[in-house]
N, C-alpha and C positions, 0 to 999 in steps of 0.2 A: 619513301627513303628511310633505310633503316639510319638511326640516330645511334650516338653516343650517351650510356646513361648516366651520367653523373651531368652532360651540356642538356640543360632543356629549356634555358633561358640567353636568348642571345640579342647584344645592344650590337648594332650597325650605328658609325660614325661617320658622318657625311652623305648626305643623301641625293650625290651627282649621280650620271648614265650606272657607274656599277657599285652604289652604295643603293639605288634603285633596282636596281636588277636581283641583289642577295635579297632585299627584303621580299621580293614579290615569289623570290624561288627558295626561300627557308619558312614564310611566315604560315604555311598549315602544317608543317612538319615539329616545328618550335613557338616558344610564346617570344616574339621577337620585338624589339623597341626600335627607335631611329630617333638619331640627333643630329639635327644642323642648327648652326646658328642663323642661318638663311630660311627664316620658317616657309619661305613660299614653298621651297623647294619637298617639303614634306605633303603638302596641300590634297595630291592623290596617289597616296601611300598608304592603302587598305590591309585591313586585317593584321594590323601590326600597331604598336600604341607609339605615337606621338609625342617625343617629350621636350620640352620646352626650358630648362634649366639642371642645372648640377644637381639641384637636391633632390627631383625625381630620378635622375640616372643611381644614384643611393637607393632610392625606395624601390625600385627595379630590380634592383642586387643581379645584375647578368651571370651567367658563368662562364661565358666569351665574350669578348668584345672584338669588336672587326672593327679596323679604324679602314674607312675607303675614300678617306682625304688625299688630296693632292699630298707629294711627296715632301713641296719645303714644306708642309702643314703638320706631318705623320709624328712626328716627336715631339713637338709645341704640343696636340692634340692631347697627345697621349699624356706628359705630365699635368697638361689643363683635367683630368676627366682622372688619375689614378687615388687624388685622393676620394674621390667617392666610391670607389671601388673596391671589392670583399677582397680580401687576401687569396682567396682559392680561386678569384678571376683568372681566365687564362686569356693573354693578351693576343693578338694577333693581326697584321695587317695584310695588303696586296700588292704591294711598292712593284714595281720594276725595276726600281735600284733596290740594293738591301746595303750597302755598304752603310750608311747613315744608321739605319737600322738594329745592326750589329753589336756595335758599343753600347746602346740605347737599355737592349733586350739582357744584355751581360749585367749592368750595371744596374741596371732596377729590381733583380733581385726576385723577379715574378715569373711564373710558367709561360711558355711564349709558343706561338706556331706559327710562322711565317711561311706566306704561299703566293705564286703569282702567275694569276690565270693569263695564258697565252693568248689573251681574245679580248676583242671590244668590240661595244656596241656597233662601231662605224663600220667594219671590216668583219667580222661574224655574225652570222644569224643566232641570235640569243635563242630561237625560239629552237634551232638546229645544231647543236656543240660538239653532235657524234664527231670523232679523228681530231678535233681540238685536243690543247694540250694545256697541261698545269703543271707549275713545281713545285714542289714543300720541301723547306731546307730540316736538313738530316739534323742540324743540330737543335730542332724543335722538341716541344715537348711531346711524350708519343700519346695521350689521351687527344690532341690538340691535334695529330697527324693524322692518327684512325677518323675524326670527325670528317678534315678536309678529305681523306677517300674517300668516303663514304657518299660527301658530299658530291666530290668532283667525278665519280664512279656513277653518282643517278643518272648524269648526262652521259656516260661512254666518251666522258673524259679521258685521254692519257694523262698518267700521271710520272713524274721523273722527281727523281730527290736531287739535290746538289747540296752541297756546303755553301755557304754563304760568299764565298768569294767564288769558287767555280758555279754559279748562278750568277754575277755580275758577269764574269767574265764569257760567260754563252750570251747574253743577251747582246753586251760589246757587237757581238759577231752576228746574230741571231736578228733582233732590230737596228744595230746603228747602220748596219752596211745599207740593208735597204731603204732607211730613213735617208740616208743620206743622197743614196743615188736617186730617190725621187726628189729630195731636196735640187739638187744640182741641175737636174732635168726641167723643172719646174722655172728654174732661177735662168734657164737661155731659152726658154720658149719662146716660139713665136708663132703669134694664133696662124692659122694657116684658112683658105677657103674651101682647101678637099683634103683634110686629112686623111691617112691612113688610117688601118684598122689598125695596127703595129702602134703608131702615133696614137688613135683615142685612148687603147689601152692604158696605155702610160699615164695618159690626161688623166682618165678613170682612177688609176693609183694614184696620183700626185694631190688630184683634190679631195680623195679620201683622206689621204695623210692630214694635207696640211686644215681637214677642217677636224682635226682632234685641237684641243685645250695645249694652250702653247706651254703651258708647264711641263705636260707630260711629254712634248718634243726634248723640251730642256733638259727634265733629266733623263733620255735615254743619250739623248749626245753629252751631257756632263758626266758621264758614268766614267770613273779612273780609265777604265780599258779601254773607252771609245777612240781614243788619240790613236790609237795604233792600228787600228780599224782604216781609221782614216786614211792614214800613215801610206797602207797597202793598196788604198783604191787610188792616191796621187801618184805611186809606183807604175800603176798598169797602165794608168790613163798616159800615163808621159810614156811612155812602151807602146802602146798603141799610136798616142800621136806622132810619132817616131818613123812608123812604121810607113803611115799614110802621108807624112813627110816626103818621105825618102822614097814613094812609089813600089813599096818593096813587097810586093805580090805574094814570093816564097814563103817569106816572114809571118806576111799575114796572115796564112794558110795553116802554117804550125800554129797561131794561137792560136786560130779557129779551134784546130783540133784539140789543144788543152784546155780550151773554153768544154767542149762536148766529153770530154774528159772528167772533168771537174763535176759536172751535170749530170755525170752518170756514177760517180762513184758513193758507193754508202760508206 
């Protein structure tokens, strides 16, 4: 992987499913470190150094930092760990929200590249990322944006820029919708003795879902724009149960058709 030459030292913050995952897919390309306060979790995180307090993240001197902490964690984290850090560190996280982030990145005063990979371990093959997608906000620093292609391009990653708030608001639409209608699904089950192939599938997403880290459910549904998200699926659902009310066939048949509409248009 061709690298950025002035980044040749890079600290990873938190070292859960994708604070593991950078380290294991940056650490022969970069001299890379890892910090949690949770030492277990560093335990078989090879070929990358290990550090165990603030005053080693000093003697380390990064020239990125990836904070891959939960989201209420991403800004505590960051001013826990900035005074040890060189003035020419370029900071950088993977939130799924960035709104929080935003003021954080303004206010501190430091080069910044915010990015967030469209995948998780639960639901993508780490080992397979080809047609996966990534976004780096435009208003990042550009040494910090060339790294993340560079980076997100070894995989045949897509890559997409957005502003910091049109990236909140794609994810609103992007994760919450589906979040939610697995959520909903999930919440009237009932086990059945011969489900459907229609029905496992569903099961199949729903337990995918709900076995991600309840934080990162939280803030994609906490996200300002998710309300409206919502907003649109109590809309149809009441339109359709309307529909199957009222016995109304013809009705049904037109959504049908804006359903297959909707699913075919780019």
């Amino acid at each position: 992987m061709a690298g950025v030459q002035n980044i040749k030292k890079i600290l990873i913050l938190g070292a859960g499913r994708m604070g593991a995952w950078l380290v294991e897919s940056m650490c022969l390309d970069y001299e890379v470190a890892v910090f949690d306060k949770d030492k277990a979790k560093m335990k078989y995180l090879f070929n990358s150094h290990r550090l165990l307090s603030y005053d080693e993240i000093r003697e380390f001197s990064p020239d990125l930092v990836i904070n891959a902490v939960s989201l209420q964690l991403t800004v505590k984290v960051f001013e826990e760990v900035l005074p040890y850090l060189p003035e020419e560190c370029i900071l950088s996280d993977i939130t799924s929200v960035k709104t929080p982030l935003r003021e954080f990145y303004l206010n501190s005063g430091r080069r910044f590249v915010s990015t967030h990979p469209m995948f998780g371990p639960t639901f993508a093959n780490i080992k397979e990322l080809k047609n996966q997608s990534a976004i780096i906000i435009q208003q990042s620093d550009e040494e910090g944006k060339k790294f993340f292609r560079n980076f997100y391009c070894s995989f045949g990653i897509k890559i997409y820029e957005y502003t910091f708030i049109d990236h909140d608001k794609t994810i609103a639409y992007s994760l919450s919708t589906p979040f939610a209608s697995s959520m909903v699904f999930a919440a009237t089950m009932k086990h059945q003795e011969a489900p459907g192939t229609t029905f496992q599938r569903h099961m199949a997403i729903a337990r995918g879902l709900l076995s991600e880290d309840d934080y990162l459910l939280s803030e994609i549904l906490l996200s300002p724009y998710t309300y409206e998200q919502l907003d649109q699926i109590s809309k149809k659902l009441d339109e359709l149960k309307n529909y199957v009310k009222t016995k109304d066939t013809a009705q049904l048949q037109t959504f049908f058709q804006s359903l297959r509409k909707n699913l075919t248009e780019e």
